[in-house]
N, CA, C and O of each residue as an XYZ file, in Angstrom:
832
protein
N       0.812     -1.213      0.000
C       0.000      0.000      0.000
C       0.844      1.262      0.000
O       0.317      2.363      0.157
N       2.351      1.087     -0.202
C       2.780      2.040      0.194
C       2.422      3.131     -1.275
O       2.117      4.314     -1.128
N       2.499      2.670     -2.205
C       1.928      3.637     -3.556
C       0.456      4.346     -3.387
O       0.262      5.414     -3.968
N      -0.477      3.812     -2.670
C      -2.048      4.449     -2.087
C      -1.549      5.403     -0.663
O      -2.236      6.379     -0.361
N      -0.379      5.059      0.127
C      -0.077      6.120      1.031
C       0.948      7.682      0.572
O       1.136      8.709      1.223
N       1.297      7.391     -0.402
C       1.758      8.342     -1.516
C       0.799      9.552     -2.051
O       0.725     10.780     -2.034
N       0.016      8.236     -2.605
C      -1.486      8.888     -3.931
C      -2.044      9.873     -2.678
O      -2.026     11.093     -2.838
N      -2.518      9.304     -1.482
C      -3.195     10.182     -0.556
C      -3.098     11.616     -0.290
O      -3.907     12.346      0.283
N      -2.070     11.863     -0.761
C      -1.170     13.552     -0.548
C      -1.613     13.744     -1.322
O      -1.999     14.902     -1.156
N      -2.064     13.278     -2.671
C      -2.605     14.278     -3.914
C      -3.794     14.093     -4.356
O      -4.381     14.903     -5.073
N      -4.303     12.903     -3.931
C      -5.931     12.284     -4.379
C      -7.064     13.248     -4.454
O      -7.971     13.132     -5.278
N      -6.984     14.241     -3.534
C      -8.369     15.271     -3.250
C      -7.861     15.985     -4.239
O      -8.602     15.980     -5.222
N      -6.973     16.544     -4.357
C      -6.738     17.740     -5.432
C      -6.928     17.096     -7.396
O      -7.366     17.638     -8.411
N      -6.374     15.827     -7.121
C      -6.562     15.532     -8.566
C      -7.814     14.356     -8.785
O      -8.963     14.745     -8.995
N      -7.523     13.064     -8.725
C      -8.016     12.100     -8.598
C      -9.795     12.706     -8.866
O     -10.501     12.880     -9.859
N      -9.986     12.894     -7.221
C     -11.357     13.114     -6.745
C     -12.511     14.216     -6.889
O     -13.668     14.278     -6.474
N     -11.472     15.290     -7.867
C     -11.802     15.923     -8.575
C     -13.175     15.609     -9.628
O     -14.203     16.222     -9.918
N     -12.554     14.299    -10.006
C     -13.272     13.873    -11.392
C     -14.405     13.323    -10.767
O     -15.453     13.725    -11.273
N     -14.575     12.330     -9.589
C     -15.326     11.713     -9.251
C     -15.935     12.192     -8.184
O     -16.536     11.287     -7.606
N     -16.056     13.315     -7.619
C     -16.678     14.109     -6.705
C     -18.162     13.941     -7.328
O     -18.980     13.222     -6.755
N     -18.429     14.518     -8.329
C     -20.093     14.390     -8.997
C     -20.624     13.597     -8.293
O     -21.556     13.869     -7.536
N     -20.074     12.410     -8.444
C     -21.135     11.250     -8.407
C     -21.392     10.679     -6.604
O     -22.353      9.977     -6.290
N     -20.619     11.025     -5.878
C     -20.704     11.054     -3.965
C     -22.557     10.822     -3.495
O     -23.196      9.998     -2.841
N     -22.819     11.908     -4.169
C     -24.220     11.950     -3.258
C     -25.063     11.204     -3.614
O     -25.995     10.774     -2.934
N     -24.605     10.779     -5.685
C     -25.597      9.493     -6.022
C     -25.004      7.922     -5.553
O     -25.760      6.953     -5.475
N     -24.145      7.880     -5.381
C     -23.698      6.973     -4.319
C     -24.265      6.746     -2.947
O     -24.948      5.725     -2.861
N     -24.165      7.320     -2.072
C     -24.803      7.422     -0.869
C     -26.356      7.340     -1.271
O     -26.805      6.356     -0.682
N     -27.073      7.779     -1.806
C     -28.668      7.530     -2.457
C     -28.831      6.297     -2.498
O     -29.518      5.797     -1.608
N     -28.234      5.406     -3.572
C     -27.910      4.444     -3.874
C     -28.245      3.411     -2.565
O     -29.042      2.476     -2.650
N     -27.457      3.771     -1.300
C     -27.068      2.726     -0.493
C     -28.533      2.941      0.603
O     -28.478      2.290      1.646
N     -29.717      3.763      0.396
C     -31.145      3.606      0.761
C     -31.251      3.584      2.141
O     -32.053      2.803      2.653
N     -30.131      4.791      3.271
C     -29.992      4.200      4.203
C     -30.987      5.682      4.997
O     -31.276      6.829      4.656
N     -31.225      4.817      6.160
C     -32.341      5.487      7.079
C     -31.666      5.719      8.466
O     -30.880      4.906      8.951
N     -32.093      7.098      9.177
C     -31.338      7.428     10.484
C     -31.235      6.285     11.376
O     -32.021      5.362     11.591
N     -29.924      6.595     11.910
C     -29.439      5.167     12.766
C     -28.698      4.078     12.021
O     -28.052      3.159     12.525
N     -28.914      4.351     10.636
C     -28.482      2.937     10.176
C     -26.712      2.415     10.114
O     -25.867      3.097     10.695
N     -26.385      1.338      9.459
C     -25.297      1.142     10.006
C     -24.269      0.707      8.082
O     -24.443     -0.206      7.276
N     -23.381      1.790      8.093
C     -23.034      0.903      6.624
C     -21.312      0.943      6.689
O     -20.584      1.581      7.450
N     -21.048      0.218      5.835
C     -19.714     -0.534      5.595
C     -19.068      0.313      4.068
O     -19.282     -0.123      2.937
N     -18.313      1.498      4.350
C     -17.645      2.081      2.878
C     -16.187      1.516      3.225
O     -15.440      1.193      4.148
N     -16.314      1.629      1.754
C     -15.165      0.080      1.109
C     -14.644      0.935     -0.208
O     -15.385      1.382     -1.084
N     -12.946      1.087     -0.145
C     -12.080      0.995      0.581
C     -12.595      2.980      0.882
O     -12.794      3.803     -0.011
N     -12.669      3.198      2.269
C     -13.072      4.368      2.290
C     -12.192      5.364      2.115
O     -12.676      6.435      2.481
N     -10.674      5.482      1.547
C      -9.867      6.266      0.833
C      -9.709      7.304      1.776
O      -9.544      7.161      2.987
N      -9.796      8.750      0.902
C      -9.632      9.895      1.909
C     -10.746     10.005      2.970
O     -10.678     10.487      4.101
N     -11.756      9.459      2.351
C     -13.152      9.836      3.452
C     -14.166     10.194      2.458
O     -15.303      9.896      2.822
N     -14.042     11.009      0.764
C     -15.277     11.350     -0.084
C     -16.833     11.046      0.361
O     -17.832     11.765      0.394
N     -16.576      9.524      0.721
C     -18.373      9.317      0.524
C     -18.828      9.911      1.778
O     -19.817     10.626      1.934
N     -17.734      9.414      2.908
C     -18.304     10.170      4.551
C     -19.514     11.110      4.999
O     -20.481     10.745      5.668
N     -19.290     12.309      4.534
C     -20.381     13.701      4.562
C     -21.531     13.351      4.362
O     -22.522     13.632      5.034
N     -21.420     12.374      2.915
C     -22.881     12.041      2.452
C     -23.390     10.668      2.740
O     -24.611     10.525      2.672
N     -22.592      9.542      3.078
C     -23.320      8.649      4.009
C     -23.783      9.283      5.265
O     -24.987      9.123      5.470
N     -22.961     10.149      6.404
C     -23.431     10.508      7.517
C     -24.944     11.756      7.260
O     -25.463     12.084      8.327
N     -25.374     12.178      6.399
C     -26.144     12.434      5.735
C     -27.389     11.942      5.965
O     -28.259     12.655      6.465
N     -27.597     10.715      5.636
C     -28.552      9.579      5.836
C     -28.651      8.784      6.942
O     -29.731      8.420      7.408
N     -27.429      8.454      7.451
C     -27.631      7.620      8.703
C     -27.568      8.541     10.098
O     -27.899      7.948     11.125
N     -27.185      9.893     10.215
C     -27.249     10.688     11.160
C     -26.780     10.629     12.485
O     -26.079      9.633     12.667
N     -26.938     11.440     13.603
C     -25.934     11.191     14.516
C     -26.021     10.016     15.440
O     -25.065      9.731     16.162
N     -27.410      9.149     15.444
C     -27.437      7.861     15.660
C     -26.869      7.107     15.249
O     -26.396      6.287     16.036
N     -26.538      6.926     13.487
C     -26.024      5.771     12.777
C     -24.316      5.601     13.252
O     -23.799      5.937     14.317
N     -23.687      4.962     12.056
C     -22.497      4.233     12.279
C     -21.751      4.188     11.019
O     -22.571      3.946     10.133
N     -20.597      4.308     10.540
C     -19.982      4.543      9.541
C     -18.853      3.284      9.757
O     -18.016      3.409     10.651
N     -18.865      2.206      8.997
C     -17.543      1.849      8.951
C     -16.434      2.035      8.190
O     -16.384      1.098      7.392
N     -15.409      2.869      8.018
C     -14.588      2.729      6.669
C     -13.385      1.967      6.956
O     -12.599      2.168      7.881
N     -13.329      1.083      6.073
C     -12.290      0.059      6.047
C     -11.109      0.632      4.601
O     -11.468      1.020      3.489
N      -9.764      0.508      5.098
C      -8.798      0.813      3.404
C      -7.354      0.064      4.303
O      -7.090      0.041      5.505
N      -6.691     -0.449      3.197
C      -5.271     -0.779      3.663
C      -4.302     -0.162      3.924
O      -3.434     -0.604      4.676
N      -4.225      1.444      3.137
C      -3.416      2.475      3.018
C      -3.847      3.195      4.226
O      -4.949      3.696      4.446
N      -2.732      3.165      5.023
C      -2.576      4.117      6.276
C      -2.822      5.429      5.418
O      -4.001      5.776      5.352
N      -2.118      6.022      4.912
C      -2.271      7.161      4.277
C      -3.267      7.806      3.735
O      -3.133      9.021      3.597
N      -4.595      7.117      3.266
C      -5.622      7.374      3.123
C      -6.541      7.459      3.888
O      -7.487      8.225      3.707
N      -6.355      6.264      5.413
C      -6.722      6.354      6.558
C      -6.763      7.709      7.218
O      -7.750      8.329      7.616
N      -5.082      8.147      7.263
C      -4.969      9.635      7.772
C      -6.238     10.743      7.676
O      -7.028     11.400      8.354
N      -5.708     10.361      5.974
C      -6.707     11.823      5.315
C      -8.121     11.591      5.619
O      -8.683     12.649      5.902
N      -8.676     10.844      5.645
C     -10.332     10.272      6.112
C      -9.995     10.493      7.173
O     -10.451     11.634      7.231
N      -9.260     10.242      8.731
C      -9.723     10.329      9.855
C      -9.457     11.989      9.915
O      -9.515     12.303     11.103
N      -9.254     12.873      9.292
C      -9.056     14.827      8.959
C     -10.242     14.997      8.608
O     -10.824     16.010      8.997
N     -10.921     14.031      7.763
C     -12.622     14.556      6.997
C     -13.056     14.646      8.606
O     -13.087     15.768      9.111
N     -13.367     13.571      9.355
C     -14.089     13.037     10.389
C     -13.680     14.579     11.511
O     -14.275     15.656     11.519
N     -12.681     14.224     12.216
C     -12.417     15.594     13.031
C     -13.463     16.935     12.517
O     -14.176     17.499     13.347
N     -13.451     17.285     11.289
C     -13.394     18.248     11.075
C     -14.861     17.998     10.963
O     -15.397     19.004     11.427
N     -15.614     17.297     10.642
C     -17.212     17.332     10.842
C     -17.738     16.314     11.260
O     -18.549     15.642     10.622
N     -17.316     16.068     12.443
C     -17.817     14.857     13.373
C     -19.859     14.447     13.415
O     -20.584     15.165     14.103
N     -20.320     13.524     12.778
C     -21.663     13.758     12.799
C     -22.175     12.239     13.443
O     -22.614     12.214     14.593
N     -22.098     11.093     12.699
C     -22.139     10.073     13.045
C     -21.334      9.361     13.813
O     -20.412     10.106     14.143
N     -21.182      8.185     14.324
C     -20.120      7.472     14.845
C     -19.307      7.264     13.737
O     -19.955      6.923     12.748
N     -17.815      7.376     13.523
C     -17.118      6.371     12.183
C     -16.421      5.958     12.981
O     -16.232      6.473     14.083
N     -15.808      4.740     12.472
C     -14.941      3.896     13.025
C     -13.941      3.710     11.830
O     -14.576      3.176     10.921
N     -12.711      3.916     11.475
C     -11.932      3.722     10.577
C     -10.947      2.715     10.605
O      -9.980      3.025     11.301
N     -10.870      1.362      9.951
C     -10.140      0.826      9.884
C      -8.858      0.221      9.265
O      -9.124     -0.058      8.096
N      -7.446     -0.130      9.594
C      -7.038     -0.258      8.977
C      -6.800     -1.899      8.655
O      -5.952     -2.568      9.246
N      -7.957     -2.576      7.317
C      -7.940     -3.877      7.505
C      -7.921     -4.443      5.846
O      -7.868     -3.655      4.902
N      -7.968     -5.822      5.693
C      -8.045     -6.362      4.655
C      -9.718     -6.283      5.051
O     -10.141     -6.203      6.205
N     -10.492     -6.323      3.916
C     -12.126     -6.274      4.217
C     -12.249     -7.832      4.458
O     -12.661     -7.973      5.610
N     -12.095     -8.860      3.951
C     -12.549     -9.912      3.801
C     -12.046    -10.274      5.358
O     -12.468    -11.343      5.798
N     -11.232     -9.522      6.177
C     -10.984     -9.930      7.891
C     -12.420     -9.238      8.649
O     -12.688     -9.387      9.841
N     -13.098     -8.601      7.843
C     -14.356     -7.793      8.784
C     -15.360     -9.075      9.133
O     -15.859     -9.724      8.213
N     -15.610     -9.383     10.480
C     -16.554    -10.478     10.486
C     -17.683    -10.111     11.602
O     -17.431     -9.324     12.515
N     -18.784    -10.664     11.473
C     -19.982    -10.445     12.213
C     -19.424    -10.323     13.566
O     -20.166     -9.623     14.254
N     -18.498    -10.700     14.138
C     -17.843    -10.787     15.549
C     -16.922     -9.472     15.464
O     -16.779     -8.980     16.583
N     -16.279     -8.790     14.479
C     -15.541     -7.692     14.684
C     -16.494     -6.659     14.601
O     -16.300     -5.694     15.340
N     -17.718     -6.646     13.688
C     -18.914     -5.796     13.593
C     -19.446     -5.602     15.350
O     -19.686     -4.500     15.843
N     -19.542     -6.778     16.022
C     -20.464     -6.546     16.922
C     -19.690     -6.121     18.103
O     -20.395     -6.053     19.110
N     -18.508     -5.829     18.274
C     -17.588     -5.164     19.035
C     -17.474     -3.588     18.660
O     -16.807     -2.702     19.196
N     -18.093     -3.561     17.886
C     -18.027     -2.127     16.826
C     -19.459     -1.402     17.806
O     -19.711     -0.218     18.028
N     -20.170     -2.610     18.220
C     -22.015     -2.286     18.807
C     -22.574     -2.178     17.082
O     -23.429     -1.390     16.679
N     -21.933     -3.055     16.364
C     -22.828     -3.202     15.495
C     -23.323     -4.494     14.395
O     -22.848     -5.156     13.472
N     -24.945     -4.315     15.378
C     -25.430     -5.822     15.326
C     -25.181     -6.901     13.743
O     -24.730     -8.035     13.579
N     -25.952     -5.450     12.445
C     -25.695     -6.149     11.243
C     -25.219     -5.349     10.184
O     -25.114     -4.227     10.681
N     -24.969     -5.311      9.332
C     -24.920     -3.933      7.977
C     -26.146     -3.327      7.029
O     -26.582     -3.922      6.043
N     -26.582     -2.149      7.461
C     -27.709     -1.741      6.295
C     -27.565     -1.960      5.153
O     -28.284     -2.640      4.421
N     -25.984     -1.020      4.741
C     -25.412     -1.210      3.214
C     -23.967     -1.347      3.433
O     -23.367     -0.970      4.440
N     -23.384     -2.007      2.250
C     -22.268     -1.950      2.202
C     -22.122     -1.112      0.836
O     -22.973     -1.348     -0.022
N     -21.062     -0.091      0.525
C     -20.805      0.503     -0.455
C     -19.400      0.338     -0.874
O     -18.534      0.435     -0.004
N     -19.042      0.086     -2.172
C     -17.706     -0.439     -2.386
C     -17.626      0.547     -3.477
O     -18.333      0.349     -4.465
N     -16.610      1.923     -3.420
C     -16.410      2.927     -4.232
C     -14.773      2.688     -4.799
O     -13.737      2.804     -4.144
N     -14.969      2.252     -6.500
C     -13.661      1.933     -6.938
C     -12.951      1.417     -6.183
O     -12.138      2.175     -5.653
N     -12.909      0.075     -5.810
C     -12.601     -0.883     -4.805
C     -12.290     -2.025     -5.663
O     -11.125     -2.415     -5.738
N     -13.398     -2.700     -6.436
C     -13.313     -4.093     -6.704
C     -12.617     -4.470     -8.274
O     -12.710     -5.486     -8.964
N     -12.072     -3.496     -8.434
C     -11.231     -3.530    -10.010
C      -9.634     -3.076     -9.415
O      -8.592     -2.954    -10.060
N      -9.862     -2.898     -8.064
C      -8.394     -2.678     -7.443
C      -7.591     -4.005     -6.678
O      -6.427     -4.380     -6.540
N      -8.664     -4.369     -6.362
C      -8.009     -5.567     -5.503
C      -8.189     -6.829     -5.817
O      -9.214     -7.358     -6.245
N      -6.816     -7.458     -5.515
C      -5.824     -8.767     -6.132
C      -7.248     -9.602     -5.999
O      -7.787    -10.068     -7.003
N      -7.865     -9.766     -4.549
C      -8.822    -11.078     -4.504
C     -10.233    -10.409     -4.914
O     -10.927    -10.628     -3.921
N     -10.740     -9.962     -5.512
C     -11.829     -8.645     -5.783
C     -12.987     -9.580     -5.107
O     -13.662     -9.352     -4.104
N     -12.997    -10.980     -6.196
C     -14.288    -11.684     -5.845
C     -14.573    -12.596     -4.641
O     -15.614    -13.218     -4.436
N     -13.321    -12.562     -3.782
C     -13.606    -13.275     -2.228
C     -13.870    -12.004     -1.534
O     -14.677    -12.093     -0.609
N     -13.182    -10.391     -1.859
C     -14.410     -9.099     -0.909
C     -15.650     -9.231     -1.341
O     -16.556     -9.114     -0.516
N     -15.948     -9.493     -2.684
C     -17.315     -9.278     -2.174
C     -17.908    -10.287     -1.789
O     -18.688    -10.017     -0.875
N     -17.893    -11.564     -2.132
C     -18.269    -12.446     -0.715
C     -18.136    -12.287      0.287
O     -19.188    -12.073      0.890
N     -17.086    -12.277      0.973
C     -17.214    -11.739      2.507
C     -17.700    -10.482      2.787
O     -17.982    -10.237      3.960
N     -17.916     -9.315      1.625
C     -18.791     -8.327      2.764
C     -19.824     -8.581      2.467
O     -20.533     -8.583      3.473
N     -20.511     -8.878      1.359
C     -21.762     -9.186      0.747
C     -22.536     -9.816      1.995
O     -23.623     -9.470      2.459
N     -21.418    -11.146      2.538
C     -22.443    -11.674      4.060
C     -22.560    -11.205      4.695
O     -23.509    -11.582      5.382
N     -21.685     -9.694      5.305
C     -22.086     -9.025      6.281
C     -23.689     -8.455      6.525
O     -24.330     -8.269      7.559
N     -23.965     -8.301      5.328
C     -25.390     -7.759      5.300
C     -26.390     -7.869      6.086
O     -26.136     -8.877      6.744
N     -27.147     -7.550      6.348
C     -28.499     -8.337      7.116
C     -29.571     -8.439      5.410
O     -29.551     -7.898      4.304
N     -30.370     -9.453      6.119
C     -31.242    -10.016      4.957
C     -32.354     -8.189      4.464
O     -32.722     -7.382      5.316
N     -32.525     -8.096      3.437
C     -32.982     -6.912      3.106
C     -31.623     -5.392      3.074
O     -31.728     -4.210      2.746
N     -30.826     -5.965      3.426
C     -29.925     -4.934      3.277
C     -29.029     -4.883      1.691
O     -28.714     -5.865      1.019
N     -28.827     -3.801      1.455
C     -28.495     -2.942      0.182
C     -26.725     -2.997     -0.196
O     -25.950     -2.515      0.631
N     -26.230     -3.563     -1.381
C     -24.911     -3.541     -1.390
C     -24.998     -2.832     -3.410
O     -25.513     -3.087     -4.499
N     -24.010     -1.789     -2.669
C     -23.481     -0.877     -3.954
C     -22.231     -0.982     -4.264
O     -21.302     -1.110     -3.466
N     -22.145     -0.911     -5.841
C     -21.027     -0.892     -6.640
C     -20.835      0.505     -7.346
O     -21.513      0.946     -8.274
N     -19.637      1.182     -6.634
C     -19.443      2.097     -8.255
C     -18.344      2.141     -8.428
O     -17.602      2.556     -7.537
N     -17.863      1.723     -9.645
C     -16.767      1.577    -10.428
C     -16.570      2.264    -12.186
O     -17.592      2.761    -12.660
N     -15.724      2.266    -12.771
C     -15.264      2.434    -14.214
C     -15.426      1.274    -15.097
O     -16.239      0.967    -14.226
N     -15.457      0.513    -15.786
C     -15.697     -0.459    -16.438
C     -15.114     -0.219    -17.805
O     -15.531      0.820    -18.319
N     -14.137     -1.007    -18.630
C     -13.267     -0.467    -19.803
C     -13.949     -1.561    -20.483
O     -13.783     -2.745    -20.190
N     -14.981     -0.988    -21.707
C     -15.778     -1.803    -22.389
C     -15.082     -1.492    -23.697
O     -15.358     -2.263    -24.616
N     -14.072     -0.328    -24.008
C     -13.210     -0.049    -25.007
C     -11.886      0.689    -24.754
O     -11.884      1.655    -23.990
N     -10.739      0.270    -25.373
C      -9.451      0.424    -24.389
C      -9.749      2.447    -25.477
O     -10.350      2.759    -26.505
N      -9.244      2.926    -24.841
C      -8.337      4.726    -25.029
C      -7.560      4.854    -24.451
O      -7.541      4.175    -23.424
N      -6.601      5.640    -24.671
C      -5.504      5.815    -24.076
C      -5.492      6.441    -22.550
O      -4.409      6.487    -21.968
N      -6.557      6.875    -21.962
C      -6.364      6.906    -20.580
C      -6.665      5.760    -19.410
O      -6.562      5.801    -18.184
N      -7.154      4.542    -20.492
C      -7.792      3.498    -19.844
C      -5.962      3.051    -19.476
O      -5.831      2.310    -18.502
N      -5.326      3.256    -19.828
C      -3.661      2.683    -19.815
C      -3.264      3.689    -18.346
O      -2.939      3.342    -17.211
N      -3.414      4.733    -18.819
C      -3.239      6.052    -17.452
C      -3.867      5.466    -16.592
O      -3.288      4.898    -15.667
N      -4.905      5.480    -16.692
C      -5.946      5.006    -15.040
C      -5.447      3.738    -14.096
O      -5.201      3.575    -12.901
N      -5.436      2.797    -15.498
C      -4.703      1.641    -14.651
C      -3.733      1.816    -14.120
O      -3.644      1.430    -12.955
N      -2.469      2.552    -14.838
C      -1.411      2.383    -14.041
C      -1.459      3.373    -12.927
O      -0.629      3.190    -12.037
N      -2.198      4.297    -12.815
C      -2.178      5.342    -11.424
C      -3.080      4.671    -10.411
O      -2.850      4.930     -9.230
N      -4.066      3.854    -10.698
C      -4.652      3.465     -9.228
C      -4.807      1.802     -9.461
O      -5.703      0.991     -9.227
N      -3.622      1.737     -9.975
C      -3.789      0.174     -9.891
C      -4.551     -0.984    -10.593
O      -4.173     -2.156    -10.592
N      -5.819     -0.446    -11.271
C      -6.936     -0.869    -11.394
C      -7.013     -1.669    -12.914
O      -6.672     -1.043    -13.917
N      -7.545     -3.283    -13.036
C      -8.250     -3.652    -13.855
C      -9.421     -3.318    -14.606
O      -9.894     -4.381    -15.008
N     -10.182     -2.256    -15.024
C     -11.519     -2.142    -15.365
C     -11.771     -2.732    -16.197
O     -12.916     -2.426    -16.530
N     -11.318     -3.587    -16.913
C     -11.942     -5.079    -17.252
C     -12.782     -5.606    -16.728
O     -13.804     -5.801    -17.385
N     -12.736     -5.989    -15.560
C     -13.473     -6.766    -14.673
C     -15.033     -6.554    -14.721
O     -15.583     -5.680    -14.051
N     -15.564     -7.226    -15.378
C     -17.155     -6.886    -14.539
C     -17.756     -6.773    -13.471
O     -18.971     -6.956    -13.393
N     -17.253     -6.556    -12.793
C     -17.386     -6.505    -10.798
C     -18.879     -6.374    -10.576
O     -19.144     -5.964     -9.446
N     -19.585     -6.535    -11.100
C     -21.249     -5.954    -10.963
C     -22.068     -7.262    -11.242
O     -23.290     -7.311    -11.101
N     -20.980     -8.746    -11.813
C     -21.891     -9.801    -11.865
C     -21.953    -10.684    -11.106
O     -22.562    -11.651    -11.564
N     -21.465    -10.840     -9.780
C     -21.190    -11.447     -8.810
C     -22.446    -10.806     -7.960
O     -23.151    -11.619     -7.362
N     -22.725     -9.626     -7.877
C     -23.943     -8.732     -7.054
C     -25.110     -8.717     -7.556
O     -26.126     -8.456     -6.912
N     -25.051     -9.138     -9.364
C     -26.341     -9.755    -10.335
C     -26.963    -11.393     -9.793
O     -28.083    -11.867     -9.602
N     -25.856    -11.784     -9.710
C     -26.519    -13.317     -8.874
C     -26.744    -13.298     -7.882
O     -27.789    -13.891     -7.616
N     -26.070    -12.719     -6.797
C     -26.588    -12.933     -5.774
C     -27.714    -12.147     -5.171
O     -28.633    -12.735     -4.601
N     -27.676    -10.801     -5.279
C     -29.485     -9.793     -5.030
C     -30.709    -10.134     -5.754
O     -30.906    -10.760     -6.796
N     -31.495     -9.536     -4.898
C     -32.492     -9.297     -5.407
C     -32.651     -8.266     -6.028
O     -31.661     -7.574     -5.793
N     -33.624     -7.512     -6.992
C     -33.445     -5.951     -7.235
C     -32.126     -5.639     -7.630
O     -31.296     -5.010     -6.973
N     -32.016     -6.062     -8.602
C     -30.218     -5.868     -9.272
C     -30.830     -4.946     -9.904
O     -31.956     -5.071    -10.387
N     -29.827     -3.506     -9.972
C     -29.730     -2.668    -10.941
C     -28.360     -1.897    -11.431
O     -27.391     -1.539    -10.760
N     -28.652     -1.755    -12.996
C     -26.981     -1.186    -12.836
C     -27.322     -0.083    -14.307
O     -27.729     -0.247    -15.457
N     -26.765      1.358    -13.232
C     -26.899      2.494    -14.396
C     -25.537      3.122    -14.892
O     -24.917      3.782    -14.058
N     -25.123      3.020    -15.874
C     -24.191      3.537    -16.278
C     -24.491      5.093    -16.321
O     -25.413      5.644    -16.924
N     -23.396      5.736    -15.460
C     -23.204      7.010    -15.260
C     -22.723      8.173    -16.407
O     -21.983      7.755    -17.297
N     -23.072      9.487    -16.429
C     -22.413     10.368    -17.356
C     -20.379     10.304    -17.098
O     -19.507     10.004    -16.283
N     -20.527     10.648    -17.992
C     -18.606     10.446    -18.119
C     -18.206      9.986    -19.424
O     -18.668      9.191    -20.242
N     -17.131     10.789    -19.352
C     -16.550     10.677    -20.590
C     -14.949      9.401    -20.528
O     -13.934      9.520    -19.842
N     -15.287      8.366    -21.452
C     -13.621      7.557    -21.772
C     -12.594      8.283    -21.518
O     -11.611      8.030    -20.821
N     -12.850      9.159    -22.087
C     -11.246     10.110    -22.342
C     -11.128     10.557    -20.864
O      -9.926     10.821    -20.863
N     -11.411     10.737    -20.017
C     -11.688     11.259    -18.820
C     -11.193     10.558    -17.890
O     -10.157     10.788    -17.265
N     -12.608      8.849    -17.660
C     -12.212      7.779    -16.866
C     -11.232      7.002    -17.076
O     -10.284      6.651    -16.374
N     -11.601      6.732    -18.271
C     -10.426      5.480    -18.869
C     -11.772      4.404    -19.340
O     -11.444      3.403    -19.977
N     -12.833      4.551    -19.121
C     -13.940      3.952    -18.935
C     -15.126      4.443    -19.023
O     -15.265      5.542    -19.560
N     -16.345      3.671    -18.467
C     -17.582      3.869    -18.434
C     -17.447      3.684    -16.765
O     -16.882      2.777    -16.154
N     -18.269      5.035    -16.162
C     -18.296      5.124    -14.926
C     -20.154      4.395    -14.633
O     -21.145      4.728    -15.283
N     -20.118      3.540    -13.667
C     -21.326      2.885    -13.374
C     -21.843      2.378    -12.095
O     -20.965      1.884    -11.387
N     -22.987      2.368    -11.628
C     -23.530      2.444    -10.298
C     -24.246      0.887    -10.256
O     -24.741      0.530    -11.325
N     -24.312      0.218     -9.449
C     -24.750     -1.309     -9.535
C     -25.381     -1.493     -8.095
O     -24.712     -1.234     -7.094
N     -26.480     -1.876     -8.026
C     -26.923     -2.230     -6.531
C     -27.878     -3.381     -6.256
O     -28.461     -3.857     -7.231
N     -28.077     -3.813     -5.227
C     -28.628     -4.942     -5.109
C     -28.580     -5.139     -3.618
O     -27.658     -4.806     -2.873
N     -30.133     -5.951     -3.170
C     -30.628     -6.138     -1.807
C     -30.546     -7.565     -1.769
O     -30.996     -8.357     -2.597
N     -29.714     -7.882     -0.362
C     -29.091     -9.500      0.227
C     -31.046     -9.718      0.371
O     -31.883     -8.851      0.626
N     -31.219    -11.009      0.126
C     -32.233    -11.896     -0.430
C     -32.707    -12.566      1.506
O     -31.893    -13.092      2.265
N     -33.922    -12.352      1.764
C     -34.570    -12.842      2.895
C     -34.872    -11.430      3.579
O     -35.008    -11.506      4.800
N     -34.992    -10.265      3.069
C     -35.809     -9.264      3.858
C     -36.934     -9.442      3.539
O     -37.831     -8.757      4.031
């Protein structure tokens, strides 16, 4: 992680720039109600923070999980500076988050889990989302937003090599089989821009 504790010094100014737009339709997305309890994945500088605590309010619970201390930093600076909900910031592999580390947290199950440009980054993509996917409680909401390279341009080469990322991957069909209420909207954005097609994917764990 030491290349994501690097990126962190410059991510807000450049990076998040591009993908700021889309924060609040993200958090929408994840359908969450005061008190509730959600899981942002890998929560980076903190971006989605403001606008999950938004919805779940000073009752709810924020978990952000990332491997990069350095991004940790900068997210636990969002938090200080507008303390609203509980967050808890961790520094973990996600697939170590288990119903027993949740409930030491005082938190019983997960409303939503939200995974923001996460699952085209990481080596095991499709054992995170199994393991957070179970965190869920039955009726609870798991979001995808990612880039998706359905045609290579030359920034699809840039993107990858600055954040690591495969957008190859279909990361959105693993959350098609398993939810109920699968939906997936491809977002405004330009190739030349992302490297990709920027897209929102969601789906409710099955027995609510």
């Amino acid at each position: 992680m030491s290349w994501y504790d690097t990126f962190a010094e410059f991510y807000e100014g450049s990076v998040e720039r591009v993908y700021a737009r889309y924060r609040a339709s993200i958090a929408a997305a994840a359908c969450l109600s005061p008190g509730g309890a959600v899981l942002d994945l890998p929560v980076g500088t903190g971006p989605n923070l403001p606008h999950l605590a938004a919805y779940v309010g000073a009752a709810g619970v924020i978990v952000g999980v990332d491997l990069s201390e350095g991004m940790l930093r900068r997210a636990t600076l969002r938090v200080l500076r507008a303390p609203r909900p509980r967050a808890v910031l961790l520094a973990a592999d996600a697939r170590t988050i288990s119903p027993a580390l949740l409930a030491e947290l005082g938190v019983a199950a997960l409303d939503a889990v939200v995974v923001s440009l996460g699952l085209t980054v990481f080596p095991a993509w499709e054992s995170v989302f199994a393991a957070t996917f179970d965190l869920l409680r039955p009726g609870g909401r798991y979001v995808i937003f990612d880039v998706h390279q359905d045609r290579w341009v030359p920034q699809s080469t840039i993107v990858s090599l600055v954040a690591g990322a495969d957008m190859r991957r279909r990361v959105w069909e693993p959350l098609e089989a398993s939810a109920d209420g699968f939906a997936l909207q491809w977002l405004p954005g330009s190739r030349y821009v992302h490297g990709g097609r920027p897209f929102l994917a969601s789906g409710v764990r099955r027995g609510g």
